[in-house]
C-alpha positions as CSV (number, residue, x, y, z in Angstrom):
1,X,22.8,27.8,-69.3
2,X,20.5,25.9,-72.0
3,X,19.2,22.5,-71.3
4,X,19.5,19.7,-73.5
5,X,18.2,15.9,-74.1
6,X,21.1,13.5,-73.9
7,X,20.6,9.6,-73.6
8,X,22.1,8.6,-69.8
9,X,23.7,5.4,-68.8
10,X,24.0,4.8,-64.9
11,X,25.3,2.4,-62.6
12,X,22.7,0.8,-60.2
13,X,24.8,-2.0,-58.3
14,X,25.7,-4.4,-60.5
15,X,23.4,-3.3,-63.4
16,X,23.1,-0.6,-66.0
17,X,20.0,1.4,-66.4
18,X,19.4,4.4,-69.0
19,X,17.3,7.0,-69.2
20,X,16.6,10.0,-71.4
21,X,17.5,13.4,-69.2
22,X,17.8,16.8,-69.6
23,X,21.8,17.9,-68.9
24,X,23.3,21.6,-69.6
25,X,26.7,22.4,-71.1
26,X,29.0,22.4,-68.6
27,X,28.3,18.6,-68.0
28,X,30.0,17.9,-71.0
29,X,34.0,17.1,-71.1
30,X,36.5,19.8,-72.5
31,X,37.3,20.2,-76.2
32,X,37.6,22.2,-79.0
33,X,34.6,22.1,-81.2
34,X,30.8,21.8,-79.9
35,X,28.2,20.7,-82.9
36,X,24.5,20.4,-82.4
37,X,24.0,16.7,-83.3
38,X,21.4,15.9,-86.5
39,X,22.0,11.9,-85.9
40,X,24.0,9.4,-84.8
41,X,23.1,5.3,-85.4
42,X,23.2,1.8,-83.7
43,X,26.3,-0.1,-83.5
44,X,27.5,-3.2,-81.9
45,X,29.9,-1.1,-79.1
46,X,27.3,0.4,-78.8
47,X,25.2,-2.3,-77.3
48,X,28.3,-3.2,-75.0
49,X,28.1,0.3,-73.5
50,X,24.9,0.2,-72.0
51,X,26.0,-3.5,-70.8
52,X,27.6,-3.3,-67.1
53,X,29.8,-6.3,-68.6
54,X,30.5,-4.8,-71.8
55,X,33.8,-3.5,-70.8
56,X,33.4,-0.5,-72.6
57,X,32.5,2.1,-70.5
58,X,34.5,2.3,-67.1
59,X,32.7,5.5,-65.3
60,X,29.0,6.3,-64.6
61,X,26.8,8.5,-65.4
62,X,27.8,8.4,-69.3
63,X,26.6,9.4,-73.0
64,X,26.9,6.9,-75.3
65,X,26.9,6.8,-79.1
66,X,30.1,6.3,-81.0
67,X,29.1,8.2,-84.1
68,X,27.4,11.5,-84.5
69,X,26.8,13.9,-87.6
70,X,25.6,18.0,-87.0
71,X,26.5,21.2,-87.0
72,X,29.3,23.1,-85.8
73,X,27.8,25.7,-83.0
74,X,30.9,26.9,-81.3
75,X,34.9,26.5,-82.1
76,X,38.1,27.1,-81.1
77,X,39.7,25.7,-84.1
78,X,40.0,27.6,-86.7
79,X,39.3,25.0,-89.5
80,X,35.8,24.8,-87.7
81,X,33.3,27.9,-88.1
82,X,29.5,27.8,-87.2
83,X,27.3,26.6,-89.1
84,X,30.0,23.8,-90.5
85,X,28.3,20.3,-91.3
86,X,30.5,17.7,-89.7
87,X,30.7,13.9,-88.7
88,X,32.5,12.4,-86.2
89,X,33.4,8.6,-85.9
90,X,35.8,6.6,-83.9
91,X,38.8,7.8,-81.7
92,X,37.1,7.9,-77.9
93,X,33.1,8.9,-78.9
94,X,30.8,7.3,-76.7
95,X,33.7,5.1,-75.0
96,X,36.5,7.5,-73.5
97,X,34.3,10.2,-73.5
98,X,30.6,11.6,-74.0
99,X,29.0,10.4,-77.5
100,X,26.7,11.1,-80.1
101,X,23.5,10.2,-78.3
102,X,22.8,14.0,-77.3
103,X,21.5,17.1,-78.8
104,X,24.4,18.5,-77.8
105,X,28.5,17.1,-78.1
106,X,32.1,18.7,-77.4
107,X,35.0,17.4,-79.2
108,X,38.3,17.4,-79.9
109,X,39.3,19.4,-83.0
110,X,41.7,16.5,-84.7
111,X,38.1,14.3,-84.3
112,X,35.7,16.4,-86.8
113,X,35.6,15.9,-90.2
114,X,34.1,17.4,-92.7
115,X,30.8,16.4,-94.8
116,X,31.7,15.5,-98.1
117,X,30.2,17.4,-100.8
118,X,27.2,14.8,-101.9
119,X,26.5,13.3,-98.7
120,X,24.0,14.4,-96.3
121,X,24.1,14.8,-92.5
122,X,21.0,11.8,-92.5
123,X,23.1,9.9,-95.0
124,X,26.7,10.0,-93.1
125,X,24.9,8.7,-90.1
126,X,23.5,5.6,-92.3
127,X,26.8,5.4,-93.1
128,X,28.1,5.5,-90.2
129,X,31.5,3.3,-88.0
130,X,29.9,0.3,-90.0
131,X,30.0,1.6,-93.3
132,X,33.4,3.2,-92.5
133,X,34.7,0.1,-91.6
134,X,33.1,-2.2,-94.9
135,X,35.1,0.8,-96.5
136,X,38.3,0.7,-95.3
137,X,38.0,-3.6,-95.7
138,X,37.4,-2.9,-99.3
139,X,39.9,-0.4,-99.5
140,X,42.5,-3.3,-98.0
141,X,41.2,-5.9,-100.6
142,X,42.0,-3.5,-103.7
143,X,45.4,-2.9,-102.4
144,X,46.0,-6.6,-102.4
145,X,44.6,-7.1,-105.9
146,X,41.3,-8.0,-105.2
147,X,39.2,-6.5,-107.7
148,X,36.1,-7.6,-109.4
149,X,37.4,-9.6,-112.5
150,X,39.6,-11.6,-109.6
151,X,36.2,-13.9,-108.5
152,X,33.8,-13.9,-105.9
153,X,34.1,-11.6,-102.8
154,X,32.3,-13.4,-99.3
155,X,30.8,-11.2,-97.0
156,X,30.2,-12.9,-93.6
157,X,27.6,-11.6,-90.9
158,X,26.2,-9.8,-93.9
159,X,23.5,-8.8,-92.2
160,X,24.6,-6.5,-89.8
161,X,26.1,-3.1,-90.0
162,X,29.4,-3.6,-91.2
163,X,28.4,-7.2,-93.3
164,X,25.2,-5.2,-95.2
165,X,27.5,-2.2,-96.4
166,X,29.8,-4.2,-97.4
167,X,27.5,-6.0,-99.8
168,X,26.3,-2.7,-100.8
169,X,29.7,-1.0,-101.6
170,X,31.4,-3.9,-103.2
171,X,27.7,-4.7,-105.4
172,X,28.2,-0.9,-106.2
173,X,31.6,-1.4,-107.3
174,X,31.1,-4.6,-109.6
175,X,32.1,-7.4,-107.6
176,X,30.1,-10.6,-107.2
177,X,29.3,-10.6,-103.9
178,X,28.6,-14.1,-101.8
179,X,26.8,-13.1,-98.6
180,X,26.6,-15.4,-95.6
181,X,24.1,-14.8,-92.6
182,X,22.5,-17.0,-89.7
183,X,19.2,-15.6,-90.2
184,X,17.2,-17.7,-92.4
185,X,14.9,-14.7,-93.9
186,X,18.0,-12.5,-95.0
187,X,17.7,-13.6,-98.1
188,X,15.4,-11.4,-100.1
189,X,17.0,-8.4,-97.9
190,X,20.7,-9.1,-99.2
191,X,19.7,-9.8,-103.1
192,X,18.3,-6.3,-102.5
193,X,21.5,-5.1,-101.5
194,X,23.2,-6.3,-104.3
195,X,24.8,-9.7,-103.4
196,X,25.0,-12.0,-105.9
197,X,23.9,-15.0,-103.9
198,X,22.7,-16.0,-100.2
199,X,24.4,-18.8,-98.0
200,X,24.0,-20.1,-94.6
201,X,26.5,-19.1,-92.1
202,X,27.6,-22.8,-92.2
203,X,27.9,-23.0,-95.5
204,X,30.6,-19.9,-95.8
205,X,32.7,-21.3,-93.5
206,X,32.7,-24.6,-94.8
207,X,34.6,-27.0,-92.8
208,X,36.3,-25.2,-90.2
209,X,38.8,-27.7,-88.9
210,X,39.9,-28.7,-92.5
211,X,43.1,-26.7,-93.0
212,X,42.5,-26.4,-96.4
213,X,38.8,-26.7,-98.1
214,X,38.5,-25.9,-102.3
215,X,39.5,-22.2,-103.4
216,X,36.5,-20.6,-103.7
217,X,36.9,-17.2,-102.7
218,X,39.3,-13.9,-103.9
219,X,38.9,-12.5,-101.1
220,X,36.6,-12.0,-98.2
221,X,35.3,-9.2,-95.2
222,X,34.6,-10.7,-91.8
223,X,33.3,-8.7,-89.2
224,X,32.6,-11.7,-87.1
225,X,35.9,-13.6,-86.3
226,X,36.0,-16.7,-84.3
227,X,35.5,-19.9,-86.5
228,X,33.7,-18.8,-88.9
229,X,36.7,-16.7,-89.9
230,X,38.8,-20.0,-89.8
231,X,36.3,-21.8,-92.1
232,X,36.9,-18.4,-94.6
233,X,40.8,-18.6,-94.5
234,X,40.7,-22.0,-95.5
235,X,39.0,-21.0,-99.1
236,X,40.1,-18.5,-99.8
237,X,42.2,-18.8,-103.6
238,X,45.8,-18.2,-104.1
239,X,47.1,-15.0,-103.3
240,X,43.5,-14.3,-101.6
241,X,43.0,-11.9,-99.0
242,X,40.8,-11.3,-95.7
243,X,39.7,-8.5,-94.5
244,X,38.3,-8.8,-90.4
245,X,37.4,-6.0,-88.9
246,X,35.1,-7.8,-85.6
247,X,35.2,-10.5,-83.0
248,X,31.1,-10.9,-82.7
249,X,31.4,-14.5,-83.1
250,X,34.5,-15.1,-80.8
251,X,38.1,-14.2,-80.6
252,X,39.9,-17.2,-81.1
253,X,40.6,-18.4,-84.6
254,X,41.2,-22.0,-84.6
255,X,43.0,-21.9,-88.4
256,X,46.6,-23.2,-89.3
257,X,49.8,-21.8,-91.3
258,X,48.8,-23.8,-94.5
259,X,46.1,-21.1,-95.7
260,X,49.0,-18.9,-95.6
261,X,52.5,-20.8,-96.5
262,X,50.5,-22.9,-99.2
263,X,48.2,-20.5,-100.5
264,X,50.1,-16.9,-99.9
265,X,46.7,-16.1,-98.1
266,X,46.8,-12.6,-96.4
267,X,44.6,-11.7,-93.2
268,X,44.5,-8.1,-92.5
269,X,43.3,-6.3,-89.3
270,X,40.4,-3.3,-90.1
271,X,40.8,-0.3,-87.6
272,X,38.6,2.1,-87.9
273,X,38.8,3.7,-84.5
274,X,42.4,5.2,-84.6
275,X,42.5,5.8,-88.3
276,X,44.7,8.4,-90.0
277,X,42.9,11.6,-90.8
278,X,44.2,11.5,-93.9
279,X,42.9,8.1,-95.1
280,X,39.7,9.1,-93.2
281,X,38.9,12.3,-95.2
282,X,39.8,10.4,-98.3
283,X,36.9,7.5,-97.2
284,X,34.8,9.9,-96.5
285,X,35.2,11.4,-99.9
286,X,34.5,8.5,-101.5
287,X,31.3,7.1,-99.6
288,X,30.2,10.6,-100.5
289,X,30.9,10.4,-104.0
290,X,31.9,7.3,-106.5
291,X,31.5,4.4,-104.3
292,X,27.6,5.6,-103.6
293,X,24.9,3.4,-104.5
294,X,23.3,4.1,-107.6
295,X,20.1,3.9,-105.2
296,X,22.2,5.8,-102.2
297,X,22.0,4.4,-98.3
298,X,18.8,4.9,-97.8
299,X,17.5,1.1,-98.5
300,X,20.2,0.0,-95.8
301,X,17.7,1.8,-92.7
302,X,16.0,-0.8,-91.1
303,X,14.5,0.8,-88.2
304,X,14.9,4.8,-87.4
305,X,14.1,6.1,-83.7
306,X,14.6,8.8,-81.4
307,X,16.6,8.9,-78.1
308,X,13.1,7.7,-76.5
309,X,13.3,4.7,-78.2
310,X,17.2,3.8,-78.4
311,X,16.7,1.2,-75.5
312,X,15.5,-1.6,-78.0
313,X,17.7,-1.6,-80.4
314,X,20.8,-1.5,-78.5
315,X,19.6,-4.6,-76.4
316,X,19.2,-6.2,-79.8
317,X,21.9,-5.8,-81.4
318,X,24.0,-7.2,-78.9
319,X,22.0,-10.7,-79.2
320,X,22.3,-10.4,-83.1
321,X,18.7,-9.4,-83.4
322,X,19.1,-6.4,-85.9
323,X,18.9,-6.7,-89.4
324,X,20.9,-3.4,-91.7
325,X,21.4,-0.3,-90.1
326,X,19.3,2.0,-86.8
327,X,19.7,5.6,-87.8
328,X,18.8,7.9,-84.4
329,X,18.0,10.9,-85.0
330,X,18.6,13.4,-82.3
């Protein structure tokens, strides 16, 4: 049975280790469709899988890597042939089950979808959970009535995966986009995204334990939570809306009811993991097609590496040290 290179986390006490190893077929879990993976990329679960406290993987030896993008080898579904380009994001990848960082992955039918026309294999792995998930956030906002002649959109963490597409996809779409970050040299970075200006992470949340600060924002996408996400909800303008999708900076919100019996402020919850397939497809579409960058993804790659060097990366990420997106390609 043919070899392949997989990226291995194992259980050594009370301690993770990983290693790049050769595994064969059979080592993989059941499923329906097998694809030879192009790429996969770097996200924040990610980092937690390879953590022994990360509480995301709960059995040892593992595969992680919660996206992947390739080509169909084998299936027994029959909206699957060989030589299909597919992505897969989401549902158990690289947390239930064995993930995207391997030349090799078995999944369940339902989980494959496939490549847009106008987006390449490369390109859907830039893309990726994080772009998914600015995606479906903007997606939220328009149904609320957020749209670009409403005001000013604020992005916060908009640095990291799901912060910097968002500036990209809503700059894309017309919106004036106010980006907030903690690092102090994000600045030229974002601008070159498309966001309109650059704040401190301070400054976007404002005073978090005021109830209520000045309207300043239509709407917002906060992959961060915690008290920056308090800080948001408390500017946000009449009839505003928040999109949070992340709990990076902490789970607990310490807000009150006034942002939202005063000002008819909405906060909505971003799932990308268990989305419908029919809303998924429909993303998909449109990442591929008329919410691209006039410039595409590819200014969003910060760093690209192989499975040799995944180990970085993932530490980083965890400790906030990554700036756009890590594209692995496998």
């Amino acid at each position: 049975m043919e070899s392949f290179r997989a990226f291995i986390v194992e259980k050594e006490g009370d301690r993770c280790v990983t290693r790049v190893g050769a595994i064969t077929e059979n080592e993989l879990p059941p499923g329906d469709v097998t694809i030879r993976v192009a790429y996969s990329c770097v996200n924040f679960k990610d980092g937690l899988a390879v953590l022994a406290d990360g509480k995301i993987v709960s059995r040892y030896p593992f595969i992680p890597g919660i996206d992947l993008s390739g080509t169909v080898v084998r299936s027994d579904d029959e909206r699957y042939r060989e030589g299909d380009r597919v992505l897969v994001t989401g549902y158990g990848l690289g947390v239930s089950r064995e993930g995207g960082y391997s030349e090799l992955a078995r999944v369940p039918g339902d989980w494959v979808v496939p490549l847009p026309d106008g987006l390449s294999l490369r390109e859907a792995m830039i893309v990726g959970t994080a772009g998914f998930t600015a995606a479906l956030s903007i997606e939220r906002l328009r149904e609320q009535g957020v749209l670009p002649d409403r005001g000013p959109v604020a992005v916060a963490g908009a640095t990291g995966g799901v912060g910097s597409m968002a500036v990209a996809l809503l700059a894309a779409l017309g919106y004036e986009v106010v980006a907030g970050s903690g690092k102090a040299d994000a600045a030229d970075y974002l601008r070159e995204l498309g966001a309109s200006s650059v704040v401190s992470r301070e400054e976007l949340a404002g005073t978090v334990r005021k109830p209520l600060q000045k309207e300043r924002w239509a709407g917002a996408i906060d992959p961060v939570g915690g008290a920056g996400l308090a800080g948001l909800l408390s500017a946000v303008r009449y009839g505003g809306t928040v999109a949070v999708s992340g709990l990076t900076g902490g789970a607990d919100v310490p807000t009150t009811v006034y942002p939202f019996i005063l000002r008819g402020v909405s906060l909505l919850g971003i799932d990308s993991v268990q989305c419908p397939r029919d809303l998924r497809e429909r993303m998909w579409r449109r990442l591929a097609r008329e919410w691209k960058p006039s410039g595409g993804y590819e200014r969003l790659v910060a760093e690209e590496t192989g499975l040799d060097g995944l180990a970085r990366p993932l530490a980083a990420i965890v400790q906030g040290g990554l700036k756009g997106r890590v594209l692995v390609r496998i």
